[in-house]
Backbone as XML, in Angstrom:
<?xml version="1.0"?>
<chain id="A" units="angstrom">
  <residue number="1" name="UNK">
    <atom name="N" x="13.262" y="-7.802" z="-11.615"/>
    <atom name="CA" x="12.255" y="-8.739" z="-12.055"/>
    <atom name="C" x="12.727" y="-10.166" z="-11.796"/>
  </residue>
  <residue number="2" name="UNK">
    <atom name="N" x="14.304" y="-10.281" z="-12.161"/>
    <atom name="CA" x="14.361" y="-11.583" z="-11.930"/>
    <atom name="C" x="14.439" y="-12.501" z="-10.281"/>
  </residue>
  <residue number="3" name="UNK">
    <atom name="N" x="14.748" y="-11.477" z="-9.752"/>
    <atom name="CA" x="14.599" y="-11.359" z="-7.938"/>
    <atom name="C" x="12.999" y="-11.797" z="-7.367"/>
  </residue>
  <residue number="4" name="UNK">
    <atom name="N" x="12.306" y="-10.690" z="-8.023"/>
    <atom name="CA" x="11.001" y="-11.025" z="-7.718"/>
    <atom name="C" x="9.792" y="-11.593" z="-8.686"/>
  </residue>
  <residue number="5" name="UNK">
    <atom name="N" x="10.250" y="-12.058" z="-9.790"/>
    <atom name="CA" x="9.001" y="-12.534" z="-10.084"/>
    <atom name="C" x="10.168" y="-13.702" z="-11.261"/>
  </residue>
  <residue number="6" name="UNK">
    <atom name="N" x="10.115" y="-14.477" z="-11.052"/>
    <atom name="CA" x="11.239" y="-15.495" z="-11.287"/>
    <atom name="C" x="10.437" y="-16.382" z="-12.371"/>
  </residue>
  <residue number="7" name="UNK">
    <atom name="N" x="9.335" y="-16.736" z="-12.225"/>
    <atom name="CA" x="8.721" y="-17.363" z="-13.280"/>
    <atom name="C" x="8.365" y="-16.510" z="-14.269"/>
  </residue>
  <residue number="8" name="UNK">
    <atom name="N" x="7.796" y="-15.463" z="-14.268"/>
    <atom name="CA" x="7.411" y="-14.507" z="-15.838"/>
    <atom name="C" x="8.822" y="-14.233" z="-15.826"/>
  </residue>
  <residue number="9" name="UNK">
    <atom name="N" x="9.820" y="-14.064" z="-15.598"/>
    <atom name="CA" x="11.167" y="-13.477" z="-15.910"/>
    <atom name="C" x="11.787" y="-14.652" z="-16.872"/>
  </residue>
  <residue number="10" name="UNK">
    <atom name="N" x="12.209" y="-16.289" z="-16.359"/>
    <atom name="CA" x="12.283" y="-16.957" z="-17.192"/>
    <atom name="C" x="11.334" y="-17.185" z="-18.494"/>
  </residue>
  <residue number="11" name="UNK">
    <atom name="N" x="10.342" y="-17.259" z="-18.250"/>
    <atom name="CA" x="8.998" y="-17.735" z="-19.478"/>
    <atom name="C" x="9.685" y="-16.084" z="-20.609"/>
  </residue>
  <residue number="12" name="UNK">
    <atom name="N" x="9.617" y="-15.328" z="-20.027"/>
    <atom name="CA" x="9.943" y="-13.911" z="-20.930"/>
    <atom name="C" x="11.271" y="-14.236" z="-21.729"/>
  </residue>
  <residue number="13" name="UNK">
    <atom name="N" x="12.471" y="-14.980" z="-20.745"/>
    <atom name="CA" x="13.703" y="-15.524" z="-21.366"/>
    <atom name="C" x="13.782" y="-16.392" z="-22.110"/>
  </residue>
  <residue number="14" name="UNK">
    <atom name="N" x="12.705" y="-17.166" z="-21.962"/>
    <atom name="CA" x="13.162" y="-18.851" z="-23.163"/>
    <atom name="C" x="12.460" y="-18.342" z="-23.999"/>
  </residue>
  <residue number="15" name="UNK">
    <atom name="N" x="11.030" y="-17.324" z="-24.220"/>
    <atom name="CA" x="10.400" y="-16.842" z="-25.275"/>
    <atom name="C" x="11.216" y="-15.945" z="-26.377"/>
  </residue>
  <residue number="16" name="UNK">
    <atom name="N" x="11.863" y="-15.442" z="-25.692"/>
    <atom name="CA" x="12.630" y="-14.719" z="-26.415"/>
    <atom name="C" x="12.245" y="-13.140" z="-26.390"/>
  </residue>
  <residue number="17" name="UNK">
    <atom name="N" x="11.157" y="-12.827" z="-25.424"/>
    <atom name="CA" x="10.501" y="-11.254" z="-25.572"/>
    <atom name="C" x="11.012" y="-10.809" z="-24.321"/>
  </residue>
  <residue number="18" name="UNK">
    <atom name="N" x="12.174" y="-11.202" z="-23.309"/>
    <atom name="CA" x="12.430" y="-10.404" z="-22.366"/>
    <atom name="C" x="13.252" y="-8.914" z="-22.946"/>
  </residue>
  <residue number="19" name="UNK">
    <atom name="N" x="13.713" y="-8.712" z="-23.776"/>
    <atom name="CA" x="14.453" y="-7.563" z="-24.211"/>
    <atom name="C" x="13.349" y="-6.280" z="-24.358"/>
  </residue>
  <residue number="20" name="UNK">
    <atom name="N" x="12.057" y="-7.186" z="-25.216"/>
    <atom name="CA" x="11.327" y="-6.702" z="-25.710"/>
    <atom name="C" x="10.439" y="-5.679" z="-24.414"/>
  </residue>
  <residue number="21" name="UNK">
    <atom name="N" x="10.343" y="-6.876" z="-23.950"/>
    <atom name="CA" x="9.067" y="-6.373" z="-22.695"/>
    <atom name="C" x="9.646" y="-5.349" z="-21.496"/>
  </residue>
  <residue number="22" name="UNK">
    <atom name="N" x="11.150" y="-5.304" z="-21.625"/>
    <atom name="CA" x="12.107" y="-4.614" z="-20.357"/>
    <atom name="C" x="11.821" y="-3.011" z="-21.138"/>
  </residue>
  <residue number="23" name="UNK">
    <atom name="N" x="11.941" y="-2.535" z="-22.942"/>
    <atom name="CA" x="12.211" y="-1.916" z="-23.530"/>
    <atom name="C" x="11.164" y="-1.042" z="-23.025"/>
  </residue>
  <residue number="24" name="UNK">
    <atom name="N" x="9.372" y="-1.871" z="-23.445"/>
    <atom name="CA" x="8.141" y="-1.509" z="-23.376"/>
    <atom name="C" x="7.892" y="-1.002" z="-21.832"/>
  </residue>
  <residue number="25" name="UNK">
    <atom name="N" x="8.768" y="-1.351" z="-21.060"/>
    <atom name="CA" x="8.682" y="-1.293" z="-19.271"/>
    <atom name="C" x="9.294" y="0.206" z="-19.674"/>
  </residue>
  <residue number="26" name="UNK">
    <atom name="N" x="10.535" y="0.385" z="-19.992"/>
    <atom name="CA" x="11.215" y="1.608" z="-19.906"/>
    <atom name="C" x="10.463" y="2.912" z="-20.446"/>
  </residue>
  <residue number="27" name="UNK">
    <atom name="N" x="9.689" y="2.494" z="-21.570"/>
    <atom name="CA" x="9.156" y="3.530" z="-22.561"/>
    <atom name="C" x="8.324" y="4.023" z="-21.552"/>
  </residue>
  <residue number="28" name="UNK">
    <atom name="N" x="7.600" y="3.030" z="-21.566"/>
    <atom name="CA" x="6.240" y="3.635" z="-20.558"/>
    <atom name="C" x="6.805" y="4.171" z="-19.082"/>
  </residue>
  <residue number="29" name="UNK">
    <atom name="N" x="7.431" y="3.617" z="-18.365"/>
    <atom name="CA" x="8.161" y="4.428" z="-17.347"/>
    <atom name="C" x="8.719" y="5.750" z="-17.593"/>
  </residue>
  <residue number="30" name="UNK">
    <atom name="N" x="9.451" y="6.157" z="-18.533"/>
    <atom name="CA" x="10.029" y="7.352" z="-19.559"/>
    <atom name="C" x="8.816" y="8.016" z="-19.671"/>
  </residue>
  <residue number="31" name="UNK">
    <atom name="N" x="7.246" y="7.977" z="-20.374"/>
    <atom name="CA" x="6.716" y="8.858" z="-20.371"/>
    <atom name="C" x="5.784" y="9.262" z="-19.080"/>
  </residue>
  <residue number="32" name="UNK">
    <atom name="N" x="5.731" y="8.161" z="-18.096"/>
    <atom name="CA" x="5.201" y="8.375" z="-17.047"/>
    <atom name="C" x="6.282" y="9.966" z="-16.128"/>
  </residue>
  <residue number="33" name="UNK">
    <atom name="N" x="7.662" y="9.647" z="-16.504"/>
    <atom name="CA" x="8.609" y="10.637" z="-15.729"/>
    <atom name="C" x="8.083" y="11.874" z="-16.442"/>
  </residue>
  <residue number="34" name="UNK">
    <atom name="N" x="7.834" y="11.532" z="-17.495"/>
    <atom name="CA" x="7.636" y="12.949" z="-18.520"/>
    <atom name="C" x="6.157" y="14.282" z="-17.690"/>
  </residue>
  <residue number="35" name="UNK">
    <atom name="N" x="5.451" y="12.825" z="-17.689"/>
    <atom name="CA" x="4.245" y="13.398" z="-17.993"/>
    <atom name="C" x="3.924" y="14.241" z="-16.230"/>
  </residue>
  <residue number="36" name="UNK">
    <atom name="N" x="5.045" y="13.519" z="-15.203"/>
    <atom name="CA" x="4.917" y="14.092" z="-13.798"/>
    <atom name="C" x="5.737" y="15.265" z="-13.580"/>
  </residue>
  <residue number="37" name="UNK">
    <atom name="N" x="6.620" y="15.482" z="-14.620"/>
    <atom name="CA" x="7.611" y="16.266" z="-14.562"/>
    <atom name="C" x="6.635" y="17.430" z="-15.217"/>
  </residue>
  <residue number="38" name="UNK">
    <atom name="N" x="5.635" y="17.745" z="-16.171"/>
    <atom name="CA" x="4.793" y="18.552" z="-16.524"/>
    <atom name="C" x="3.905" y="19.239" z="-15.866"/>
  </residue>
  <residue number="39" name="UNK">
    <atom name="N" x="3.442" y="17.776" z="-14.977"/>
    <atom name="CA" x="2.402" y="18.827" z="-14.109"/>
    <atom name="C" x="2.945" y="19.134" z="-13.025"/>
  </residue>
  <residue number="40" name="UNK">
    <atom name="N" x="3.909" y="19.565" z="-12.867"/>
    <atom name="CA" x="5.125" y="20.002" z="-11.395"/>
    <atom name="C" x="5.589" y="21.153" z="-11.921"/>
  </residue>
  <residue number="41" name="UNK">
    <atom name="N" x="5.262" y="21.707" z="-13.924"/>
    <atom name="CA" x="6.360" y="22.451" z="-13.611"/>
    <atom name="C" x="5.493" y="24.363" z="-13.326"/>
  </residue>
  <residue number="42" name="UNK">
    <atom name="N" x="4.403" y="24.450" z="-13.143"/>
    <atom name="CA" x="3.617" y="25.229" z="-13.159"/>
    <atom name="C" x="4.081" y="25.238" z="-11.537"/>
  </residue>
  <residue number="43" name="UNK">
    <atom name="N" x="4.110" y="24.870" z="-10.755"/>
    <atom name="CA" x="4.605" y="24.818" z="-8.819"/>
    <atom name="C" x="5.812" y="25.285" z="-9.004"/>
  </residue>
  <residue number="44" name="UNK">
    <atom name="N" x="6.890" y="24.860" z="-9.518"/>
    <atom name="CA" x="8.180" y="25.156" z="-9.618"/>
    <atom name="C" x="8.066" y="26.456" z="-10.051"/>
  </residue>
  <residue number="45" name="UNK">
    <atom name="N" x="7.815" y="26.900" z="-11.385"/>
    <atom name="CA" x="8.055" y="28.483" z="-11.661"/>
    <atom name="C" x="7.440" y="29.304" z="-11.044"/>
  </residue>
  <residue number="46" name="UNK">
    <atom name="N" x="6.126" y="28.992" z="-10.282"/>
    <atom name="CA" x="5.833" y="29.841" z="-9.461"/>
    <atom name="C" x="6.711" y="29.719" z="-7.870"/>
  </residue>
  <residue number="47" name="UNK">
    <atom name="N" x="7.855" y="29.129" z="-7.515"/>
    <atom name="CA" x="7.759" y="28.725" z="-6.666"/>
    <atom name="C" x="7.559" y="28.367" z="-5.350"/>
  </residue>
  <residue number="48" name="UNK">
    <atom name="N" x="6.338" y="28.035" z="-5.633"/>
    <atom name="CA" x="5.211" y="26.823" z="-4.516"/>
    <atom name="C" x="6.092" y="25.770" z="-4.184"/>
  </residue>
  <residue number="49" name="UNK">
    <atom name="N" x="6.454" y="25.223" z="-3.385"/>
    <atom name="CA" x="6.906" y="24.117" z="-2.685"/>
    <atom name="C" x="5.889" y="23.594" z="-1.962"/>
  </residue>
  <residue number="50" name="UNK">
    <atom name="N" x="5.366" y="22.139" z="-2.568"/>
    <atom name="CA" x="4.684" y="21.404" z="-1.480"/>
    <atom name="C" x="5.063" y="20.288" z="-1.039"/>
  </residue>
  <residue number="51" name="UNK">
    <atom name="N" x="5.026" y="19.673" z="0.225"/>
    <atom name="CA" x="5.966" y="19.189" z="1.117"/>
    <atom name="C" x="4.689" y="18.047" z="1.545"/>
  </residue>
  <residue number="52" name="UNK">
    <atom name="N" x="4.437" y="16.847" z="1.576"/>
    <atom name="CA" x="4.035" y="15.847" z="2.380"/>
    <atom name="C" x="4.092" y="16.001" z="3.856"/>
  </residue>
  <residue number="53" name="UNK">
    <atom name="N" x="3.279" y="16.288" z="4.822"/>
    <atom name="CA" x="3.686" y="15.902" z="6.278"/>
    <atom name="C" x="3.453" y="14.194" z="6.490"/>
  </residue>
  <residue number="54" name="UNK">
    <atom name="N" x="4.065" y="14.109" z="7.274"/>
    <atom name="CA" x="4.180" y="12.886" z="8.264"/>
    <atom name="C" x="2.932" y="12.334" z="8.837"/>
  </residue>
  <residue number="55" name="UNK">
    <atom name="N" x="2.464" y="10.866" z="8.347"/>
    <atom name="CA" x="1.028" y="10.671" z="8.730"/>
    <atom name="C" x="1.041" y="9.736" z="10.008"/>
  </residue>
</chain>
């Protein structure tokens, strides 16, 4: 964040909610892993392998 977006990264730092807002980034990232890891696991026990080709 601080690489690429340099102004909300400071404004988040002098506010004092960058800890806050990195935490709220993680959570929601955490249940996003969750929630992809669920609907994958019905492919896996059967195992189905599906593979992307090359566009």
């Amino acid at each position: 964040m601080k690489a690429n977006y340099r102004i909300i990264y400071y404004n988040y730092l002098t506010k004092g909610t960058l800890n806050k807002h990195i935490a709220e980034v993680n959570t929601r990232a955490e249940e996003m892993f969750q929630q992809s890891q669920a609907c994958c696991v019905p492919f896996m026990q059967s195992g189905s392998i599906l593979v992307s080709g090359a566009h």
